[in-house]
N, CA, C and O atoms as a GROMACS GRO file, in nm:
protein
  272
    1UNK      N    1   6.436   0.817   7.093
    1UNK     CA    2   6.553   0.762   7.158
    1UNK      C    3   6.655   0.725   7.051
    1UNK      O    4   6.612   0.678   6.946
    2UNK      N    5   6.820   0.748   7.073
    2UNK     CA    6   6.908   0.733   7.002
    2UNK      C    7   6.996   0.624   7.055
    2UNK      O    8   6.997   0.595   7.175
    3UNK      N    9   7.090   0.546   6.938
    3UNK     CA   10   7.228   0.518   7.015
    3UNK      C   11   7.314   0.536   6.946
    3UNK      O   12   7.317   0.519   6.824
    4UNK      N   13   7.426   0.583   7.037
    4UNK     CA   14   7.536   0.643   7.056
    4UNK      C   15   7.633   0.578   7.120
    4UNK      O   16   7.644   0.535   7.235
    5UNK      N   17   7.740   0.578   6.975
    5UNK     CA   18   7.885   0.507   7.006
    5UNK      C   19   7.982   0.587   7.071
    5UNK      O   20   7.961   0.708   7.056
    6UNK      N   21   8.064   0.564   7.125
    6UNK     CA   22   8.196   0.646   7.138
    6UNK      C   23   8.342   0.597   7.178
    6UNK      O   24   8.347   0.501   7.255
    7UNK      N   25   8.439   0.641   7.142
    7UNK     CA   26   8.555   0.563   7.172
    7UNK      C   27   8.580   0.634   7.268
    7UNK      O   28   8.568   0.757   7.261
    8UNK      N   29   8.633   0.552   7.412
    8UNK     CA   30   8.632   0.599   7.528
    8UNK      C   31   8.821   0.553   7.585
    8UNK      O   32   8.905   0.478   7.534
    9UNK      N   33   8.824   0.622   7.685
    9UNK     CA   34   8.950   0.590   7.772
    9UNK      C   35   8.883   0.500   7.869
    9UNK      O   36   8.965   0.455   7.950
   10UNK      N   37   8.791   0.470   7.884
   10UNK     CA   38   8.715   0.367   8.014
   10UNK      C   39   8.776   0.194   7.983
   10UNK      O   40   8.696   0.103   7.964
   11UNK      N   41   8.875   0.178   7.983
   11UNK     CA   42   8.941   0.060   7.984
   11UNK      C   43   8.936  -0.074   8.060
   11UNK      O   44   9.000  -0.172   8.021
   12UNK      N   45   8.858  -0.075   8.169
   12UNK     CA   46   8.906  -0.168   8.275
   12UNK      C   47   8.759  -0.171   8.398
   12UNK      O   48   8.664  -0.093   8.392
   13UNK      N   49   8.779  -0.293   8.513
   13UNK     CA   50   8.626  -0.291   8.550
   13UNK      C   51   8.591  -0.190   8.648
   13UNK      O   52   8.478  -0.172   8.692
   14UNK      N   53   8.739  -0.098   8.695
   14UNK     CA   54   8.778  -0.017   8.794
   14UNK      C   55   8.715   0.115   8.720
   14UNK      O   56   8.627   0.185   8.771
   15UNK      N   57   8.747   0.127   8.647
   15UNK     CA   58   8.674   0.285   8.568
   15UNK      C   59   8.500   0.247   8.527
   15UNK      O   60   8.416   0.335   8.541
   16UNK      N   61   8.463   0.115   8.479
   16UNK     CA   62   8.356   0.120   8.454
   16UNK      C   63   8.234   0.120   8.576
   16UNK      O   64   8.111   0.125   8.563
   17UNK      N   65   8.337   0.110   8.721
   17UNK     CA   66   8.235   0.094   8.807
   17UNK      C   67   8.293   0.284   8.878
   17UNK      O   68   8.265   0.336   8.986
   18UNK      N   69   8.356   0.324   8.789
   18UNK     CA   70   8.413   0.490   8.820
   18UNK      C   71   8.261   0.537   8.766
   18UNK      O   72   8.168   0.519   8.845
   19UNK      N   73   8.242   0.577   8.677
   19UNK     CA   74   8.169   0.626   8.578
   19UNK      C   75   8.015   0.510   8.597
   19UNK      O   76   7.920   0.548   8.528
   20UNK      N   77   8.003   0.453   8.634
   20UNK     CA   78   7.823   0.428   8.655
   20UNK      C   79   7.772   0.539   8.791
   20UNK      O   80   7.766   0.655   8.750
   21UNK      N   81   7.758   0.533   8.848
   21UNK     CA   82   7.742   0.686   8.891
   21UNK      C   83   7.683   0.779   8.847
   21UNK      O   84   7.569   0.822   8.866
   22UNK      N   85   7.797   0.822   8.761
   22UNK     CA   86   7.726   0.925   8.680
   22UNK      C   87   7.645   0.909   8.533
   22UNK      O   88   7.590   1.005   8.480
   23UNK      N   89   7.645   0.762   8.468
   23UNK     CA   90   7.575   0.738   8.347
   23UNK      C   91   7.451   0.693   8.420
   23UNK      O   92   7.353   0.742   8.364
   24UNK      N   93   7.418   0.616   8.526
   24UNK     CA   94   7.318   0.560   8.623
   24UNK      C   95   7.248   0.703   8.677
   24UNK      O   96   7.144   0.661   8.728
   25UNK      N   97   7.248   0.783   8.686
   25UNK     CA   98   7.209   0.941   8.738
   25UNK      C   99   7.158   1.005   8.611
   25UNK      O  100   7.140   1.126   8.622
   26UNK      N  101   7.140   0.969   8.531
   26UNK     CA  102   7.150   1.047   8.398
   26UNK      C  103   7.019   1.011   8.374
   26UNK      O  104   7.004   0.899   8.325
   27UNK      N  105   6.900   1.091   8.400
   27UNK     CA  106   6.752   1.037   8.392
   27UNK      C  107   6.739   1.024   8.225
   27UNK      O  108   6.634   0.964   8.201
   28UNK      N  109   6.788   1.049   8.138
   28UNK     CA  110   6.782   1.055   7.979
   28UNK      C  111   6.860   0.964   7.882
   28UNK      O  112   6.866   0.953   7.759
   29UNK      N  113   6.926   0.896   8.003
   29UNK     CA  114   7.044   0.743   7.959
   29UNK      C  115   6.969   0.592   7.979
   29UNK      O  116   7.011   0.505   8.054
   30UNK      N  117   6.879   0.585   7.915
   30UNK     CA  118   6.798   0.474   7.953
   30UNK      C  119   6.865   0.278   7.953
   30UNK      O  120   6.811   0.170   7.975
   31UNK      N  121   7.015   0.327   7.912
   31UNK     CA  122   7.083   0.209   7.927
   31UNK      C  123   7.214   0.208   7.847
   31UNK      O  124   7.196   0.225   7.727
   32UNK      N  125   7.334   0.192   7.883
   32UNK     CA  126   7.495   0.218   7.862
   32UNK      C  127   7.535   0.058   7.863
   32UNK      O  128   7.476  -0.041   7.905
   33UNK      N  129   7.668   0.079   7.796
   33UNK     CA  130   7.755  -0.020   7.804
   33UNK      C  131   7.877  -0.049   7.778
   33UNK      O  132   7.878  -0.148   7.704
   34UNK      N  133   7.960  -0.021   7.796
   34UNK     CA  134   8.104  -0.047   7.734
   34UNK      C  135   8.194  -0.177   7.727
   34UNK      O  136   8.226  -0.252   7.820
   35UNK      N  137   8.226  -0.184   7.604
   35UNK     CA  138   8.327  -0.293   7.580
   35UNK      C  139   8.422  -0.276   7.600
   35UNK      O  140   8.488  -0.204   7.524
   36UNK      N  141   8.469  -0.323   7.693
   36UNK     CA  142   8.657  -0.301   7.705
   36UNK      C  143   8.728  -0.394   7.681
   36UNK      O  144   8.841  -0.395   7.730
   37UNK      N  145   8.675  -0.515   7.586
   37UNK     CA  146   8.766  -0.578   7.525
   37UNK      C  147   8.823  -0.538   7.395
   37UNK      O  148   8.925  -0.593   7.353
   38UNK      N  149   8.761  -0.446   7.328
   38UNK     CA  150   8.816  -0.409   7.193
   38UNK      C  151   8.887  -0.262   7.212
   38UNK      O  152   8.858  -0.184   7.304
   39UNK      N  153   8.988  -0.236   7.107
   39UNK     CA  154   9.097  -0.146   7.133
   39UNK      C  155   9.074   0.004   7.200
   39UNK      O  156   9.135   0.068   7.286
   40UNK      N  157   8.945   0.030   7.109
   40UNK     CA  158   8.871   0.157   7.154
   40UNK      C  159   8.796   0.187   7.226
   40UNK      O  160   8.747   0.300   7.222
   41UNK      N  161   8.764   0.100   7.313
   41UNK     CA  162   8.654   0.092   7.443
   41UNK      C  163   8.548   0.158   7.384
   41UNK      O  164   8.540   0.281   7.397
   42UNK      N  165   8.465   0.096   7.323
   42UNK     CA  166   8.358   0.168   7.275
   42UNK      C  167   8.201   0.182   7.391
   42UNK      O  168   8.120   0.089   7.396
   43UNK      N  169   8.191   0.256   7.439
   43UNK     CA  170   8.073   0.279   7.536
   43UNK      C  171   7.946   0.316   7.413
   43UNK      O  172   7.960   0.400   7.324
   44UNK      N  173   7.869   0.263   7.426
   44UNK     CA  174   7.735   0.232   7.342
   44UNK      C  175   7.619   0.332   7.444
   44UNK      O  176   7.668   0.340   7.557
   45UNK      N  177   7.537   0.378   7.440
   45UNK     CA  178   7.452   0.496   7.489
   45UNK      C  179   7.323   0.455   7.427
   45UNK      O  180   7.333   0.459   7.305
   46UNK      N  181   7.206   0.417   7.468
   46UNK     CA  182   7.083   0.464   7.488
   46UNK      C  183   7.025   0.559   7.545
   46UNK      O  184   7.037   0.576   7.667
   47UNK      N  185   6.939   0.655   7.455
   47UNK     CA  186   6.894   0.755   7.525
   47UNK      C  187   6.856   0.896   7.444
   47UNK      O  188   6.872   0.903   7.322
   48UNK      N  189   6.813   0.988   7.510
   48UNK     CA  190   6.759   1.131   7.431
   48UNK      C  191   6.845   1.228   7.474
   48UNK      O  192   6.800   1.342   7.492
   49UNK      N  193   7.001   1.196   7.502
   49UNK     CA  194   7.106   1.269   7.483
   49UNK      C  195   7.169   1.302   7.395
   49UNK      O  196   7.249   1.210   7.382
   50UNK      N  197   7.203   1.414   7.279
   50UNK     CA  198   7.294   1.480   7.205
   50UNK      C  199   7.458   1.405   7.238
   50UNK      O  200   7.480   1.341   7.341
   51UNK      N  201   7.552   1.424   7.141
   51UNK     CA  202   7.659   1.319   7.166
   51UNK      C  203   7.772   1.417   7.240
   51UNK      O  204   7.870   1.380   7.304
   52UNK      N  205   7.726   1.561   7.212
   52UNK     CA  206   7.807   1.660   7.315
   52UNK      C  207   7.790   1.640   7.454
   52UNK      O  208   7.885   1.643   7.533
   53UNK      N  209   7.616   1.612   7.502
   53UNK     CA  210   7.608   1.591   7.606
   53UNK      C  211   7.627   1.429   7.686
   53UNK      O  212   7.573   1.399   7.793
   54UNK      N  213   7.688   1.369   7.632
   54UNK     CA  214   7.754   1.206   7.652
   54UNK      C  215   7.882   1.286   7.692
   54UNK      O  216   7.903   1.304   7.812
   55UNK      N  217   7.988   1.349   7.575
   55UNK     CA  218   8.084   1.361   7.614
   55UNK      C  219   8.117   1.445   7.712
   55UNK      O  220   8.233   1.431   7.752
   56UNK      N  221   8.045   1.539   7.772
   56UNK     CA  222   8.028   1.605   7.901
   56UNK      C  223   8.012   1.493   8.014
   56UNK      O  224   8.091   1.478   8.106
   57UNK      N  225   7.908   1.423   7.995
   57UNK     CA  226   7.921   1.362   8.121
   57UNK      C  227   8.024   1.272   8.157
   57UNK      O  228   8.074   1.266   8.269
   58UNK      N  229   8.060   1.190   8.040
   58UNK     CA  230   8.215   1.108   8.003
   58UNK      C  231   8.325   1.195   8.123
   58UNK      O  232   8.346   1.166   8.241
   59UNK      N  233   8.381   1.310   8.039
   59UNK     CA  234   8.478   1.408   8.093
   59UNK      C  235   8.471   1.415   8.208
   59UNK      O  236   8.569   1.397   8.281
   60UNK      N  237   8.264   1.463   8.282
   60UNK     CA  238   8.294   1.526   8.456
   60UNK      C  239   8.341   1.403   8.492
   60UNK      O  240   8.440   1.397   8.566
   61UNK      N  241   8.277   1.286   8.444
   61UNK     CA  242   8.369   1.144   8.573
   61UNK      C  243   8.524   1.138   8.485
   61UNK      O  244   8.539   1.016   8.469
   62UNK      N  245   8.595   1.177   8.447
   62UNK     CA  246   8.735   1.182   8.426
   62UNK      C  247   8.809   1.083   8.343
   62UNK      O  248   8.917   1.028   8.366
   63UNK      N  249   8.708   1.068   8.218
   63UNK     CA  250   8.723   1.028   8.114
   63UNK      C  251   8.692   1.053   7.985
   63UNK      O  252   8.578   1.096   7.965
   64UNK      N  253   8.773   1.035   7.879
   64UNK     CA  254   8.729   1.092   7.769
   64UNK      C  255   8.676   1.004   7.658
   64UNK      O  256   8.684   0.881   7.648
   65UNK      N  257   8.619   1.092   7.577
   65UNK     CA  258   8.501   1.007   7.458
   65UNK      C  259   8.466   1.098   7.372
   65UNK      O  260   8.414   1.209   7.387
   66UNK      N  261   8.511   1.022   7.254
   66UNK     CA  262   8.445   1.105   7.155
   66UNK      C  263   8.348   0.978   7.018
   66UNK      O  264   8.356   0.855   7.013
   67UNK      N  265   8.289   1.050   6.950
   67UNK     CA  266   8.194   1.002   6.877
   67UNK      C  267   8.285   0.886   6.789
   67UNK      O  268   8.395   0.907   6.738
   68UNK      N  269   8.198   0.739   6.786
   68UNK     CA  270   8.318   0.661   6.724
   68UNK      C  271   8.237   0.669   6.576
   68UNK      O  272   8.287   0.619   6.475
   0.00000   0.00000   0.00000
């Protein structure tokens, strides 16, 4: 198991309850989190996901992230 940072567009409590859904569905995400008090919204990732496949799932719910 890894963790994995990323600077995200997930800003606010309206997108973070957008996107559980699809990080909550993710049988290989054994626990997420994002800070949206700091500039870069950093979403934090537990799990045996690759950081390509974070930013795939990021994107399908309609946000972006890349490796911080």
């Amino acid at each position: 198991m890894s963790t994995l940072r990323f600077n995200t567009t997930i800003n606010c409590a309206n997108c973070v309850r957008a996107i559980t859904p699809t990080l909550n569905g993710e049988p290989a995400i054994s626990s997420w989190q994002v800070d949206t008090d700091t500039p870069n919204k950093v979403l934090t990732v537990n799990g045996d996901l690759s950081a390509e496949q974070v930013v795939a799932l990021v994107q399908e719910a309609g946000f972006e992230a890349r490796p911080a």
